[in-house]
N, CA, C and O atoms as a GROMACS GRO file, in nm:
protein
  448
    1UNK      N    1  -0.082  -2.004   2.270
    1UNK     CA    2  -0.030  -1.884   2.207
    1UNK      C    3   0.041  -1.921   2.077
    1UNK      O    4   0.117  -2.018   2.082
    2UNK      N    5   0.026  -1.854   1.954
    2UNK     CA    6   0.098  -1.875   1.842
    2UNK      C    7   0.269  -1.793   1.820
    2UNK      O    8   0.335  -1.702   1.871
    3UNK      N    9   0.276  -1.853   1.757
    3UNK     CA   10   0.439  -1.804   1.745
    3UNK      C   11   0.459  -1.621   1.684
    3UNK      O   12   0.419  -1.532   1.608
    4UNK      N   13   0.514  -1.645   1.748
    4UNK     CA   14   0.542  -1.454   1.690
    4UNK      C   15   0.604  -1.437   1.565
    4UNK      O   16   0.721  -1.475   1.568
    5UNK      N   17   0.563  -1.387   1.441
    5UNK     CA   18   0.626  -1.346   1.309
    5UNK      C   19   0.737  -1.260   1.326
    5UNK      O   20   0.856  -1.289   1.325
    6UNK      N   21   0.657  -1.102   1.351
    6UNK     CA   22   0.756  -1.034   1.320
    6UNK      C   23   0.659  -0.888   1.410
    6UNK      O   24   0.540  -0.866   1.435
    7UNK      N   25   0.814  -0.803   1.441
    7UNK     CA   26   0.804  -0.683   1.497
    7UNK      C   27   0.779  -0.542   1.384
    7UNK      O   28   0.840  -0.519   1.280
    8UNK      N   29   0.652  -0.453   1.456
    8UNK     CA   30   0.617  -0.354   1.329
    8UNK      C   31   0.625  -0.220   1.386
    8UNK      O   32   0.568  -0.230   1.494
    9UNK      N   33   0.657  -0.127   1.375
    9UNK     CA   34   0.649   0.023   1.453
    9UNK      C   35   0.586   0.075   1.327
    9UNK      O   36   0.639   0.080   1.216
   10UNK      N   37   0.430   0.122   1.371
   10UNK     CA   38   0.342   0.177   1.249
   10UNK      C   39   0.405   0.350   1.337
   10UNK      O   40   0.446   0.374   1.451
   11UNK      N   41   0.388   0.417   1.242
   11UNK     CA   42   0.454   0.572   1.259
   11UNK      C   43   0.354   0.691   1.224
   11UNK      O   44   0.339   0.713   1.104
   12UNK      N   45   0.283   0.770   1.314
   12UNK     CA   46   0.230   0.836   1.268
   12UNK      C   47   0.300   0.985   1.209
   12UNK      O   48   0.357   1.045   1.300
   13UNK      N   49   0.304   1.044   1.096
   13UNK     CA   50   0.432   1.140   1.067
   13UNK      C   51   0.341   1.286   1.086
   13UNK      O   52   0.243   1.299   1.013
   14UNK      N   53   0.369   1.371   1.164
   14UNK     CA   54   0.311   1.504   1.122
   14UNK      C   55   0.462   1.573   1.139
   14UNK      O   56   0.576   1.530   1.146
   15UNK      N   57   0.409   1.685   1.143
   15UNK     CA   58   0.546   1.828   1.103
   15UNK      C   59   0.598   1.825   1.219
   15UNK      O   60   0.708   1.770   1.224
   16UNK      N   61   0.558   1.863   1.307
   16UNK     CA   62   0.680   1.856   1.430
   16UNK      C   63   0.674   1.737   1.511
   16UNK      O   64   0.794   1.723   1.534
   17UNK      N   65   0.601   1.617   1.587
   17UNK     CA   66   0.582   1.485   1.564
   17UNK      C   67   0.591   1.369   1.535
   17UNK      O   68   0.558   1.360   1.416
   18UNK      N   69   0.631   1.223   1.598
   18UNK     CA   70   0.581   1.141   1.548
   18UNK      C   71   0.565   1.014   1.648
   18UNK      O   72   0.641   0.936   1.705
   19UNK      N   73   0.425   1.034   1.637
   19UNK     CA   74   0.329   0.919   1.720
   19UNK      C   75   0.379   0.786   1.698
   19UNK      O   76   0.351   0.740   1.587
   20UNK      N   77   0.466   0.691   1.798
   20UNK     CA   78   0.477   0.576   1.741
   20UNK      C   79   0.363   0.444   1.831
   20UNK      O   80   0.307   0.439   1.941
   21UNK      N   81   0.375   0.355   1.711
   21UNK     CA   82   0.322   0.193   1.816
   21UNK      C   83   0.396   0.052   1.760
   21UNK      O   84   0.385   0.002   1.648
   22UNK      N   85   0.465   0.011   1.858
   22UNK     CA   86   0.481  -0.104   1.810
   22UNK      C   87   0.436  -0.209   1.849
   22UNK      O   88   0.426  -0.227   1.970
   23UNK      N   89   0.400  -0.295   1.769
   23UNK     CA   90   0.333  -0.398   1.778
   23UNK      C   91   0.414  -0.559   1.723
   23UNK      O   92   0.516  -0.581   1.658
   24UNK      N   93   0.336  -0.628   1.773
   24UNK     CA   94   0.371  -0.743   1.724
   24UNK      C   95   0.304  -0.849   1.649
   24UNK      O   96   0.185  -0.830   1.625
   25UNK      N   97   0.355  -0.951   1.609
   25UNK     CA   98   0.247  -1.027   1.483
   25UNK      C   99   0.249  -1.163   1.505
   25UNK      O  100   0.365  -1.204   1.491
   26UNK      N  101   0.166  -1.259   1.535
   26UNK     CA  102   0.163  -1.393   1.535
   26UNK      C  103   0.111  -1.475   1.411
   26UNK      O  104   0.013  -1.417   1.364
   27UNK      N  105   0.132  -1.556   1.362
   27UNK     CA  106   0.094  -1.670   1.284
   27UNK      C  107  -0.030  -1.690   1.214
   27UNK      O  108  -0.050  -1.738   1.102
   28UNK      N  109  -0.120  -1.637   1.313
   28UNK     CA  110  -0.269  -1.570   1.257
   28UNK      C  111  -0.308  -1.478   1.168
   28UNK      O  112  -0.410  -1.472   1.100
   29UNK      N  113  -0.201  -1.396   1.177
   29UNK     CA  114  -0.230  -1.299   1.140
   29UNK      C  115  -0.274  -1.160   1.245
   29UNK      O  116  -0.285  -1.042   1.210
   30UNK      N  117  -0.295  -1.219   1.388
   30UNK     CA  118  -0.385  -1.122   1.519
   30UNK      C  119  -0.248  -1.008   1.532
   30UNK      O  120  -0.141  -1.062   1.561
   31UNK      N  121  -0.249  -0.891   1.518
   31UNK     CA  122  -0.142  -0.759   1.590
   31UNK      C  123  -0.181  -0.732   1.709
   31UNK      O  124  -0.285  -0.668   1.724
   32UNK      N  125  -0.070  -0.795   1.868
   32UNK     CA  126  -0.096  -0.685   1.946
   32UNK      C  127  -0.004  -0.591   1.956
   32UNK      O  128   0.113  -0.596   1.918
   33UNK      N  129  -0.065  -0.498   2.015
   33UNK     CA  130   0.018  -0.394   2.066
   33UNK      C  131   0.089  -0.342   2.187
   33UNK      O  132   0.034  -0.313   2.293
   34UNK      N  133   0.234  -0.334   2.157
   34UNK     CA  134   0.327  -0.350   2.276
   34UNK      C  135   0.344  -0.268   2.357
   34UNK      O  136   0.347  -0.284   2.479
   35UNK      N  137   0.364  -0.129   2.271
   35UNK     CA  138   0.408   0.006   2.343
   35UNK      C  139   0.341   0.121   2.257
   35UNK      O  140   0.315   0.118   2.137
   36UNK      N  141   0.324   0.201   2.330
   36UNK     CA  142   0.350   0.349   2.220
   36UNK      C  143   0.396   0.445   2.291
   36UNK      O  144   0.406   0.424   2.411
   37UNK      N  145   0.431   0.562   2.242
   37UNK     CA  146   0.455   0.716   2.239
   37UNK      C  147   0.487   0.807   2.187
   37UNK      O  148   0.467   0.789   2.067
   38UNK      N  149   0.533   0.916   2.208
   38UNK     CA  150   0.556   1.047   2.084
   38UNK      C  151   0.694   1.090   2.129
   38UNK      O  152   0.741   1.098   2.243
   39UNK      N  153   0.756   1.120   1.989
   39UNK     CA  154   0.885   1.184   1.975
   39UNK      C  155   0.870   1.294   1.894
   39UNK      O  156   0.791   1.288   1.800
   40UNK      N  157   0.945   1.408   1.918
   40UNK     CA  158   1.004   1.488   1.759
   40UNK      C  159   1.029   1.463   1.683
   40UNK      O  160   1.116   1.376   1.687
   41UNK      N  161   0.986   1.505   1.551
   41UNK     CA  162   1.057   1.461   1.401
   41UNK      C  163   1.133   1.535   1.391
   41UNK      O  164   1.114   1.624   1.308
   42UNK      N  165   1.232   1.534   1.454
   42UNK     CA  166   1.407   1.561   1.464
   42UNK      C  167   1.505   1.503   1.482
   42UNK      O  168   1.499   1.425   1.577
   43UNK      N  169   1.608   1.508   1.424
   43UNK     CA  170   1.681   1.396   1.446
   43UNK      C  171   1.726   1.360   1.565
   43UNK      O  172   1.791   1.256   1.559
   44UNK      N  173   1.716   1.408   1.673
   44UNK     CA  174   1.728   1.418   1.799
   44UNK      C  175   1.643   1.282   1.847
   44UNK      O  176   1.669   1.173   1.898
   45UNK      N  177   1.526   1.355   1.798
   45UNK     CA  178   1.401   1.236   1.791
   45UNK      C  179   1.417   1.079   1.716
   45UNK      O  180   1.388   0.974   1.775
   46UNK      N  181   1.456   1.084   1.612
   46UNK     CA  182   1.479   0.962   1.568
   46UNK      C  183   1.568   0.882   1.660
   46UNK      O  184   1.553   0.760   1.656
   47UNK      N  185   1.670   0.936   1.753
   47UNK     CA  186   1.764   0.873   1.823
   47UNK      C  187   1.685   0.840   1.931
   47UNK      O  188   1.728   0.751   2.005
   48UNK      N  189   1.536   0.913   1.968
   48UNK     CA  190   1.479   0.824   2.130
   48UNK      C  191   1.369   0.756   2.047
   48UNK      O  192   1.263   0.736   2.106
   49UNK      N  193   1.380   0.713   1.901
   49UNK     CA  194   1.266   0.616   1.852
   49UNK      C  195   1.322   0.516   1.866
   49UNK      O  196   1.265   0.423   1.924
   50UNK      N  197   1.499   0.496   1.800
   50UNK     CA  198   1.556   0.389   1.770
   50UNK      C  199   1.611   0.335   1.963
   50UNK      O  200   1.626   0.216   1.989
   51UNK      N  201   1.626   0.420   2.044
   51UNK     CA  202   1.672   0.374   2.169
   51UNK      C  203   1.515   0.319   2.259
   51UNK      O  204   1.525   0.254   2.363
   52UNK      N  205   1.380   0.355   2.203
   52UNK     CA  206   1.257   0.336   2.273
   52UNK      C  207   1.252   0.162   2.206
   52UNK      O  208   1.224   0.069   2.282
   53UNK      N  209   1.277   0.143   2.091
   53UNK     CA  210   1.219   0.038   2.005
   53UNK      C  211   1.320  -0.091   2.062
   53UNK      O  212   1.283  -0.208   2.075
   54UNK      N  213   1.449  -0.040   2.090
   54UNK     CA  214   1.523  -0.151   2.154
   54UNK      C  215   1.496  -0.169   2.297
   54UNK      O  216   1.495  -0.283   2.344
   55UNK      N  217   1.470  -0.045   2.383
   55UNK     CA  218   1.375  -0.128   2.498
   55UNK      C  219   1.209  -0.188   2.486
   55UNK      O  220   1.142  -0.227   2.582
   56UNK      N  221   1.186  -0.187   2.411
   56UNK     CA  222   1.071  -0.252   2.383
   56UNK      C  223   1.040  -0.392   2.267
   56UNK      O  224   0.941  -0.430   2.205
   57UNK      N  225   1.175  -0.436   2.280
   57UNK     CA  226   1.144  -0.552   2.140
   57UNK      C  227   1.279  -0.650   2.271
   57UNK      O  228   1.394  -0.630   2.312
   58UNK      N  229   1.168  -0.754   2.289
   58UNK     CA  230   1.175  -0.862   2.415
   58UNK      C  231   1.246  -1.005   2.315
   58UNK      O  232   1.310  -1.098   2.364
   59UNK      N  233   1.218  -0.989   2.187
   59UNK     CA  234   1.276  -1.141   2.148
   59UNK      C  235   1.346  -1.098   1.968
   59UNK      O  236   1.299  -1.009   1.897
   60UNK      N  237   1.405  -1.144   1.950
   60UNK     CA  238   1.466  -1.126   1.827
   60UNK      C  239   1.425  -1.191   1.706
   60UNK      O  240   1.473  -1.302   1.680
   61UNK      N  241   1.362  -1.150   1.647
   61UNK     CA  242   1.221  -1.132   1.525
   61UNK      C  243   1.196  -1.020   1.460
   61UNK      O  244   1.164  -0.914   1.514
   62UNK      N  245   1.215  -1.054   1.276
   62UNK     CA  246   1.254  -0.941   1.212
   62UNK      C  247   1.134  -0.829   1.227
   62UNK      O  248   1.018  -0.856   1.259
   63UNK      N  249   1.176  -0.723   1.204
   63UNK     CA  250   1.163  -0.556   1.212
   63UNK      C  251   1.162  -0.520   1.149
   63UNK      O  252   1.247  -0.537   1.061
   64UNK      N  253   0.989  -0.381   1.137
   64UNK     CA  254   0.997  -0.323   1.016
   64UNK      C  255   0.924  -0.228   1.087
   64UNK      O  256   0.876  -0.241   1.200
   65UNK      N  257   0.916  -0.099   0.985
   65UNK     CA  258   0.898   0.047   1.008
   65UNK      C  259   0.798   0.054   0.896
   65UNK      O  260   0.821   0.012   0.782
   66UNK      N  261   0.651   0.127   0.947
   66UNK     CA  262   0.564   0.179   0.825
   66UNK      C  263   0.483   0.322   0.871
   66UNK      O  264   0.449   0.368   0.980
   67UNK      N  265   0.473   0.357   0.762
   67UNK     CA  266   0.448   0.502   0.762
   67UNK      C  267   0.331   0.525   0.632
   67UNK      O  268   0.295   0.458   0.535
   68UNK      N  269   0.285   0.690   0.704
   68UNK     CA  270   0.274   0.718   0.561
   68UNK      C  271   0.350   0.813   0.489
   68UNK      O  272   0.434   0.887   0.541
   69UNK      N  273   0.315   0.811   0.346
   69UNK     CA  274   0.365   0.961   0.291
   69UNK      C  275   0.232   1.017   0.339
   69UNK      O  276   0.114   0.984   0.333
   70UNK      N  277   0.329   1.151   0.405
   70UNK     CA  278   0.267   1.296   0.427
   70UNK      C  279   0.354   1.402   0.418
   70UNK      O  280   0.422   1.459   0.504
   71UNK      N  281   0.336   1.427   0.263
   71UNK     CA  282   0.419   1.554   0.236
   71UNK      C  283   0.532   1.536   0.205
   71UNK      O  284   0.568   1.477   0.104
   72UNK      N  285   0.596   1.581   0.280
   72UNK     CA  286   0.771   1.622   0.264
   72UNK      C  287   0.820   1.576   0.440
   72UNK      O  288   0.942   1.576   0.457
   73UNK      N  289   0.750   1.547   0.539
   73UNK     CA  290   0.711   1.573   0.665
   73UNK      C  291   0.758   1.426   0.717
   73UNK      O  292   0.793   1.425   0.835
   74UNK      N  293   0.765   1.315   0.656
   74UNK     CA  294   0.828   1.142   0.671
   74UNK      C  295   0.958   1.125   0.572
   74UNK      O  296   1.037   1.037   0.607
   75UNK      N  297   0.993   1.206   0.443
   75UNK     CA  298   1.143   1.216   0.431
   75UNK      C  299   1.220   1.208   0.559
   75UNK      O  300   1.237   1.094   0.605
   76UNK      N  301   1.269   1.310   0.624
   76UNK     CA  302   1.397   1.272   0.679
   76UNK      C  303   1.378   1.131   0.761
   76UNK      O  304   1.462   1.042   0.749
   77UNK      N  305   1.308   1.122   0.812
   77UNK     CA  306   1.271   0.976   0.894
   77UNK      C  307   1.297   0.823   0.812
   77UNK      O  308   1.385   0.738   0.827
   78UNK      N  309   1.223   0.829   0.754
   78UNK     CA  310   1.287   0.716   0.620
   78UNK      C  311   1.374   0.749   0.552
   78UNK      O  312   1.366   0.668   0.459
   79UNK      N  313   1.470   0.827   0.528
   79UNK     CA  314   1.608   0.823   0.480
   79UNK      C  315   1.671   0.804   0.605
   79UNK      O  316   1.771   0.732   0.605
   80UNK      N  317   1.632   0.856   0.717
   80UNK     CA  318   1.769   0.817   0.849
   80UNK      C  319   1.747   0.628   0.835
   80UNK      O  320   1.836   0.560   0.785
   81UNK      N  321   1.629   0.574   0.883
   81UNK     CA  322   1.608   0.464   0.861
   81UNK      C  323   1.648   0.376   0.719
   81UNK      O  324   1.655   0.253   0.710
   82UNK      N  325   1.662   0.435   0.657
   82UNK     CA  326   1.727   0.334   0.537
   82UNK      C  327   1.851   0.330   0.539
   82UNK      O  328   1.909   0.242   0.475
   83UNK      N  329   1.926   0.430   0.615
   83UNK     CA  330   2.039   0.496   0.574
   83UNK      C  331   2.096   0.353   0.718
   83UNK      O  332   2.214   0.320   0.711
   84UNK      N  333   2.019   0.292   0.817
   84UNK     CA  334   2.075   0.183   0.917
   84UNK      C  335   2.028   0.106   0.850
   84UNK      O  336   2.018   0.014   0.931
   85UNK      N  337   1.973   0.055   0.727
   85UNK     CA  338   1.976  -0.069   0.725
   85UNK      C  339   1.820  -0.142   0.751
   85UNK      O  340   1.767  -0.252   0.736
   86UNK      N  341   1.782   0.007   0.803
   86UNK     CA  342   1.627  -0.063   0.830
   86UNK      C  343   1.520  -0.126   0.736
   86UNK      O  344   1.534  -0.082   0.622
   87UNK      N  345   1.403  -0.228   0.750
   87UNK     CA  346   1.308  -0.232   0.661
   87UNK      C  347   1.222  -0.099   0.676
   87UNK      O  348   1.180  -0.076   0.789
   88UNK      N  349   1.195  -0.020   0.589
   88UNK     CA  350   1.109   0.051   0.582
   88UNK      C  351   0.965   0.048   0.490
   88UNK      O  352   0.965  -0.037   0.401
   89UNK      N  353   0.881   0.107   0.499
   89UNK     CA  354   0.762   0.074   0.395
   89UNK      C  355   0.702   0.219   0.435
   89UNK      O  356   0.686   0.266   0.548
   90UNK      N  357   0.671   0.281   0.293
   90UNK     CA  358   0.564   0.382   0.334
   90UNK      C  359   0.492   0.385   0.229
   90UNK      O  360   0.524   0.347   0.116
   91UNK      N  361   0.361   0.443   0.275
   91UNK     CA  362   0.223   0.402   0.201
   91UNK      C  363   0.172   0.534   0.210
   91UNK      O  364   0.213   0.630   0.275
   92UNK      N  365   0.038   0.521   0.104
   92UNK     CA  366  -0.009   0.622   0.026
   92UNK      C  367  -0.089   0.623   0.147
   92UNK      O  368  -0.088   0.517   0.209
   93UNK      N  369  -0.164   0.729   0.202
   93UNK     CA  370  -0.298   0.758   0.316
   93UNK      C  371  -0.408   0.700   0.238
   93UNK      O  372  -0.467   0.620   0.310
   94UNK      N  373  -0.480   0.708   0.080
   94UNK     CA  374  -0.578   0.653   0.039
   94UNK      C  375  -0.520   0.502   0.055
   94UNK      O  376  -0.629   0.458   0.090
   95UNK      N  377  -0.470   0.432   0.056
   95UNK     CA  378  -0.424   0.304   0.033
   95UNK      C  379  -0.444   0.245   0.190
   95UNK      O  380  -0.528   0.160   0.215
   96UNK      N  381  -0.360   0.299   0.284
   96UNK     CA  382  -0.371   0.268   0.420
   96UNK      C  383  -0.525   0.269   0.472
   96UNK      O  384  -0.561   0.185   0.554
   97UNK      N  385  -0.610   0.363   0.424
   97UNK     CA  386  -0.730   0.397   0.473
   97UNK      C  387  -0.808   0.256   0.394
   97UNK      O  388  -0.855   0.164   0.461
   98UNK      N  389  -0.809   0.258   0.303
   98UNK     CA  390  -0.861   0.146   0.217
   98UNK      C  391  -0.826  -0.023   0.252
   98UNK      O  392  -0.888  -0.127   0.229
   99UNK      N  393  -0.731  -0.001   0.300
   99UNK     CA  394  -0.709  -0.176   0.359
   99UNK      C  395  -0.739  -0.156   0.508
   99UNK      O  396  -0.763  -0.267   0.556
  100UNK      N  397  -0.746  -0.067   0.595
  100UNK     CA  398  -0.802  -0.082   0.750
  100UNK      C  399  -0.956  -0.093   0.720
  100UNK      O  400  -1.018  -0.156   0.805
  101UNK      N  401  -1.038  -0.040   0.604
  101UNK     CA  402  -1.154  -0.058   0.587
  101UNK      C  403  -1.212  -0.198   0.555
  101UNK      O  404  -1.320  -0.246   0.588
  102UNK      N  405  -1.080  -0.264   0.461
  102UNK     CA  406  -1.119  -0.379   0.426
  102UNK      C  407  -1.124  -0.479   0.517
  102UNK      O  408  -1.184  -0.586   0.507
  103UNK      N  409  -1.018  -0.414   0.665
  103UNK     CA  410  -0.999  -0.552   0.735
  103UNK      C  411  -1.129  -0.524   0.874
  103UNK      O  412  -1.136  -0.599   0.972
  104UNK      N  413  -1.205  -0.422   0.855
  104UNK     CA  414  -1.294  -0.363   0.958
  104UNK      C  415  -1.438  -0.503   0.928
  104UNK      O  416  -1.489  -0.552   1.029
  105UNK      N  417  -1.488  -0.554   0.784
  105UNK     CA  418  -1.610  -0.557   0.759
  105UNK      C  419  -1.644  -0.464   0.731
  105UNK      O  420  -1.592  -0.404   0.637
  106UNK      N  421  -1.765  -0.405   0.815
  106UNK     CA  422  -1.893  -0.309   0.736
  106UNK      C  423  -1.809  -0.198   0.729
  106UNK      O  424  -1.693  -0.206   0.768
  107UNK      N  425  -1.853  -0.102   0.685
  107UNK     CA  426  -1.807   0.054   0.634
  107UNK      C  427  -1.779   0.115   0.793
  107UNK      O  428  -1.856   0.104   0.888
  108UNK      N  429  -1.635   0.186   0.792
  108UNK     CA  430  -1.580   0.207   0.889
  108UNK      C  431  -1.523   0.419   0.925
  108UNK      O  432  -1.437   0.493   0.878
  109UNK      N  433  -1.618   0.429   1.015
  109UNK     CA  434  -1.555   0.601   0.988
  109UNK      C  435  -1.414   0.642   1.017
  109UNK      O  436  -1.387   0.698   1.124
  110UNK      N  437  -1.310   0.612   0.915
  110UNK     CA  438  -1.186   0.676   0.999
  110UNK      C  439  -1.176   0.827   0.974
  110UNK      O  440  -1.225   0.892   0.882
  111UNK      N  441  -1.089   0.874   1.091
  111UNK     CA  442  -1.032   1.001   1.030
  111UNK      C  443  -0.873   1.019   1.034
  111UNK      O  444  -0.790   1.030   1.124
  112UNK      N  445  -0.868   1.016   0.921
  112UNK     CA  446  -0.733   1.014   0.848
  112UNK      C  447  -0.664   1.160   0.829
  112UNK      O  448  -0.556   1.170   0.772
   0.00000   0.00000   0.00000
């Protein structure tokens, strides 16, 4: 087994919603995946993302949060998260779609 990098909670953002997964990263480069589930994008919700992510992160290895922009609809979420201190990253949907394609090989149908 290779050494573990680092811990990632990819975020899916819709309007009332948000689909999480966290995963983890080894040395390779290989992501598995640890946990997932869905919360409200309320702040209510952000409080059972940040209490889900600490029962689910087993070794202490830096942490980061990615998203996309959608809309106006991942604001409050990444300002609560910046506002602790968190790493955050959010990405364009053409951009995200464009590097899962690149890391697929041949031409890949997502729906985004």
């Amino acid at each position: 087994m290779q050494p573990l990098l680092r811990y990632c909670v990819g975020i899916d953002v819709s309007k009332d919603t948000l689909q999480l997964c966290q995963s983890v990263i080894d040395q390779t480069g290989k992501v598995s995946v640890k946990a997932s589930t869905k919360v409200d994008n309320t702040p209510t919700g952000f409080g059972q993302l940040l209490g889900w992510v600490v029962r689910h992160q087993k070794l202490d290895l830096p942490f980061s949060y990615v998203m996309e922009s959608t809309g106006v609809y991942h604001e409050a979420l990444a300002w609560h998260l910046y506002q602790l201190d968190a790493q955050v990253s959010i990405l364009l949907p053409n951009k995200a779609k464009h590097y899962l394609q690149s890391l697929a090989g041949p031409p890949v149908r997502l729906q985004i």
